[in-house]
C-alpha positions in Angstrom: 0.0 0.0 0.0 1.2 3.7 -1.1 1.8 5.8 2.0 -0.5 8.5 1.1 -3.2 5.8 1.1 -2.6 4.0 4.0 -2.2 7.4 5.6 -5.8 8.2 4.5 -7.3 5.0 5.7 -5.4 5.4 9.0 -6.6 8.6 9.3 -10.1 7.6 8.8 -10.2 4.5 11.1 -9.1 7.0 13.3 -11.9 9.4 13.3 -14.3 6.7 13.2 -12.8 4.2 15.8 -10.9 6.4 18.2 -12.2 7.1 21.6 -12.3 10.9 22.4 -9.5 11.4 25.3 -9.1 13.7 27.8 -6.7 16.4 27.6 -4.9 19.3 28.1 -2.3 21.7 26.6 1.2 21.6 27.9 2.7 24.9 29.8 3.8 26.7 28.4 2.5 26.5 24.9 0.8 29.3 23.5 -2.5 29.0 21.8 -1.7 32.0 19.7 1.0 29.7 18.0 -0.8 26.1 17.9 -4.6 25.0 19.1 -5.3 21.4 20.1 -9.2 20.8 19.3 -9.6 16.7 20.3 -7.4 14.0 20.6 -8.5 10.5 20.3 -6.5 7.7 21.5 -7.8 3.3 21.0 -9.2 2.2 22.9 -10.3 4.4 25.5 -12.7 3.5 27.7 -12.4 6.3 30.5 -12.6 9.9 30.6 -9.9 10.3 32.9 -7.0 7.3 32.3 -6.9 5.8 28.8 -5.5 2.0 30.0 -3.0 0.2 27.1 -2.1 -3.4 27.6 1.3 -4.1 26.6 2.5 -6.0 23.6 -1.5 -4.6 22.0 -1.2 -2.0 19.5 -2.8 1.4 20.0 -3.7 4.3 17.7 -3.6 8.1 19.1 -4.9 10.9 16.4 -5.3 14.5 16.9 -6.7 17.1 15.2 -4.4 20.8 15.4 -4.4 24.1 14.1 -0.8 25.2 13.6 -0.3 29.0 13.3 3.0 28.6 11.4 4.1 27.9 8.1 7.1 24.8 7.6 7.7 22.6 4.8 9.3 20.1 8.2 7.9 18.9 11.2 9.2 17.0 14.1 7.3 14.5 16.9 8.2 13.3 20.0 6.2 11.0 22.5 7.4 12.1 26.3 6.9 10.6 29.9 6.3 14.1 31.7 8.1 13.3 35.1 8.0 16.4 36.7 10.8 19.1 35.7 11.9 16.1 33.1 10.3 14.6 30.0 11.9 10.8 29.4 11.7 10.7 25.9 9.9 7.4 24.4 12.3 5.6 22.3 10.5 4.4 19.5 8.7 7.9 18.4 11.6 10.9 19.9 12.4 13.3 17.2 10.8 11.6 14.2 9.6 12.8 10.8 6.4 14.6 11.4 5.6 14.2 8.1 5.5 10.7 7.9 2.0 10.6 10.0 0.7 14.5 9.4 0.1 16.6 5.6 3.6 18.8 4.9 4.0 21.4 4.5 1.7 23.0 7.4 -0.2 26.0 6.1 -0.7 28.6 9.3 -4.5 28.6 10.1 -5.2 25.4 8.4 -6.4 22.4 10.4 -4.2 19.1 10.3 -4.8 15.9 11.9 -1.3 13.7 13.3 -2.4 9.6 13.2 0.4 7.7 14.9 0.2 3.4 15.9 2.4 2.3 18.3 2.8 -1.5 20.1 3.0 -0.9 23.9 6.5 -2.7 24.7 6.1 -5.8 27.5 9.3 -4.4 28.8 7.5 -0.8 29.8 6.8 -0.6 33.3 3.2 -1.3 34.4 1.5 2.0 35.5 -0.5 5.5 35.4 1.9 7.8 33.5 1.0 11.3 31.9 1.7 11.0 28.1 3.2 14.2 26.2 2.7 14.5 23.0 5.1 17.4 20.7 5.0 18.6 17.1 6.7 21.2 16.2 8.1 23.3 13.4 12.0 21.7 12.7 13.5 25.0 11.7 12.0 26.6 14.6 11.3 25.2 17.8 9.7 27.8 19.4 6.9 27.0 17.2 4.8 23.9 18.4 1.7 22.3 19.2 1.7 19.8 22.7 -0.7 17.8 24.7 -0.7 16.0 28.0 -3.5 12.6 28.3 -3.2 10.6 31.4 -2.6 6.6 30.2 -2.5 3.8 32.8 -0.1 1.0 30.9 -1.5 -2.6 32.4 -0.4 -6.6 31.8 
């Protein structure tokens, strides 16, 4: 399958399947600069702790209004830990581009569709997940959400 279409059907399993999560923005991004409007994360059966068994694959989507212009973006997945954000390995600095339309126009919405396999070797537990994109030639210029998960056997 061509990228472009298997980003397409992702993106549409997504809307249709994915659970609306709870959320909020990280501090201190500015809504002036990026505006997170739902994220959905599969399954998710809470409206406070989305729970993801380990070795099951999971889909997060999110829908974002970017008020910047870049032909390249970045992603990161983070464990926010307090003053410290442990970087997931699997999805730290990626290629934006490979789950999200590039270039971003400024004002236009966009929707980010990532998959990811919970790793058995994670630890069990209720983490809060932070999620980044932002603009590769200027990081000042991002979009980022927290969602509480609860990672279980």
């Amino acid at each position: 399958m061509q990228p472009l279409t298997f980003l397409t059907v992702a993106s549409l399993l997504a809307v249709v399947l994915g659970e609306v999560a709870v959320f909020k923005k990280c501090e201190p991004a500015a809504d002036d600069i990026c505006t997170i409007s739902e994220v959905r994360i599969t399954p998710c059966k809470s409206d406070k702790v989305c729970k993801l068994k380990k070795g099951e694959l999971h889909s997060i989507s999110f829908d974002f209004v970017p008020n910047f212009t870049t032909q390249k973006l970045k992603t990161g997945v983070f464990w926010a830990n307090g003053a410290v954000d442990v970087p997931f390995a699997e999805l730290q600095e990626a290629d934006g581009c490979q789950y999200t339309t590039c270039p971003t126009e400024a004002g236009k919405s966009q929707q980010l569709n990532y998959s990811l396999r919970i790793g058995k070797k994670l630890p069990s537990g209720k983490f809060q997940l932070k999620w980044k994109v932002w603009n590769e030639e200027n990081s000042d210029q991002y979009c980022c959400f927290l969602s509480n998960i609860r990672i279980m056997k």
